[in-house]
N, C-alpha and C positions, 0 to 999 in steps of 0.2 A: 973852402967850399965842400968839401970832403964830409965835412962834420953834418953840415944839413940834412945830406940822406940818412943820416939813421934817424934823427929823432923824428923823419916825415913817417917812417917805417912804425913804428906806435901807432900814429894820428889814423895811418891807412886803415890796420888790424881792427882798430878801436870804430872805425867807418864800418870797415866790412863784418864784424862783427856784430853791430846796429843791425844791419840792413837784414842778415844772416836771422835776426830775432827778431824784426820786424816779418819779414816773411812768412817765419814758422808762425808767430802770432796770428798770422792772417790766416793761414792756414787751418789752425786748429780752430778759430773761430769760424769761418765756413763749413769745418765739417761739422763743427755742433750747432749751429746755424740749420746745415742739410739735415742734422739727425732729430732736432727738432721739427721742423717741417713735416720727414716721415712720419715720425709717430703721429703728430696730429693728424695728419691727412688718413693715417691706416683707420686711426680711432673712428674718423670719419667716414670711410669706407666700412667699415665693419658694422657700424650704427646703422646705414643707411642699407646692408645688406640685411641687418635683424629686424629693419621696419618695414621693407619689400616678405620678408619672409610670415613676420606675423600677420602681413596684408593677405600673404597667399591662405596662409592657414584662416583667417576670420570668414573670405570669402571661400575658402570650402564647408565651414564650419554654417555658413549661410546655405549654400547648396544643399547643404547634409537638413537641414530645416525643415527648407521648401518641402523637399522630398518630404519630412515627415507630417507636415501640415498636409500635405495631400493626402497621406494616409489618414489621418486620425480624419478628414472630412471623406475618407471612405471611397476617394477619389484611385487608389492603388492598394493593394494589398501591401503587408509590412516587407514580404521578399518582393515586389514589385519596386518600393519604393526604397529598398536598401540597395539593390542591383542600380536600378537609376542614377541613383546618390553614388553609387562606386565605379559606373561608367563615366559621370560629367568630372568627376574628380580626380580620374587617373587621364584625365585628357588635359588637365589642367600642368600649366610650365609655368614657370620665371626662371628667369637670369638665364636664358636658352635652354639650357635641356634639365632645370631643376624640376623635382618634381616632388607632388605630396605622397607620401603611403602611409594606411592607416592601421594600427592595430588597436585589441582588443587589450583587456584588463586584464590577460594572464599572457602579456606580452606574444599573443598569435599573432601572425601578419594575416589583415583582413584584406586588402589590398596594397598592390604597388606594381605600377606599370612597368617597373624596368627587370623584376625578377619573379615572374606569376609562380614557378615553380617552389618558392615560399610562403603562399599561401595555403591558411591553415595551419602551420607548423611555429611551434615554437622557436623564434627570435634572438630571445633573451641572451645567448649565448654566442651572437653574434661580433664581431671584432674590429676597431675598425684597422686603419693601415698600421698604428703606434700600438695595437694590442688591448685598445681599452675598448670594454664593453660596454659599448655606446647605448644597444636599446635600454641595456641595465639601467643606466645612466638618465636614459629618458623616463624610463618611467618611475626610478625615485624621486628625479624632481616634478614630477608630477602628482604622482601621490603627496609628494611632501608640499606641493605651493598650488598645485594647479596649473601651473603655465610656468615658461623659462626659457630660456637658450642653454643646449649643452653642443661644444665644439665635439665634433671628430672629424678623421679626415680617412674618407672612402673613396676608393674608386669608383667612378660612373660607368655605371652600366649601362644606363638605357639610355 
C-alpha cells in the first residue's frame, strides 16, 4: 500500500496545477475583458463631452448672431451689441462650471469669465498644466480647418 501514495502525488501536482492555470486564465481574461470595457466607455465619455462642448460653442455662436442682427437692423450700436453678446456668453456653463471665452484673431482674450484680468492681452503664450501651448494650439487648428478639438489640461479657475 506504500506504493499508491506516490504515484497519487503526480495526479494531485497535475490537479493542482490545472486549477493554478485555469484561474490565472480567468484572470487575465477579466482584466482584458475590464480593459476593454474602459476604453470603450472613455471613448464614449469623451464623444459625448466634445458634443455637449460643440453644443455650447454653436449656441453662443447663435447668441453672438442675434446680437449682430440687431445691430445691422440698427436695433443697438456695434459696441452695444458686442458688449450684450459678451455678457449673455460669459454667463453661459456646462458640465457645472465649464465655461466659454472668446478671443480675437491675434490670439487677445476678448472675454472669459473666470480670468477678466486677461482681457485684452495677448494669450498665445499661455501654458497649460503639461506645458503645452494650448491657445497656440487653438488657433492653428483653426486657421488650418476652421473648427476642432484640441486637449489641455488646466486648472479651473472660475
Amino acid at each position: 500500500m506504500t506504493s499508491a501514495r506516490p504515484r497519487l502525488m503526480p495526479a494531485i501536482r497535475s490537479i493542482s496545477h490545472s486549477l493554478h492555470l485555469a484561474t490565472a486564465s480567468a484572470v487575465l481574461a477579466v482584466a482584458a475583458l475590464l480593459t476593454l470595457i474602459y476604453t470603450v466607455e472613455s471613448g464614449r465619455l469623451e464623444d459625448a463631452r466634445v458634443t455637449t462642448l460643440r453644443s455650447m460653442v454653436e449656441s453662443a455662436a447663435g447668441v453672438a448672431t442675434a446680437y449682430d442682427k440687431a445691430e445691422q437692423a440698427g436695433q443697438m450700436t456695434r459696441q452695444e451689441a458686442q458688449q450684450a453678446a459678451m455678457t449673455a456668453i460669459s454667463a453661459m456653463r456646462y458640465s457645472g462650471a465649464e465655461y466659454i471665452y472668446i478671443l480675437d484673431r491675434q490670439n487677445r482674450m476678448v472675454m472669459t469669465p473666470a480670468n477678466p484680468e486677461l482681457i485684452g492681452k495677448d494669450v498665445s503664450s499661455l501654458k497649460d498644466t503639461t506645458g503645452k501651448l494650448f491657445i497656440l494650439a487653438i488657433a492653428n487648428l483653426v486657421h488650418a480647418r476652421g473648427s476642432g478639438v484640441v486637449d489641455y489640461s488646466r486648472p479651473q479657475v472660475g
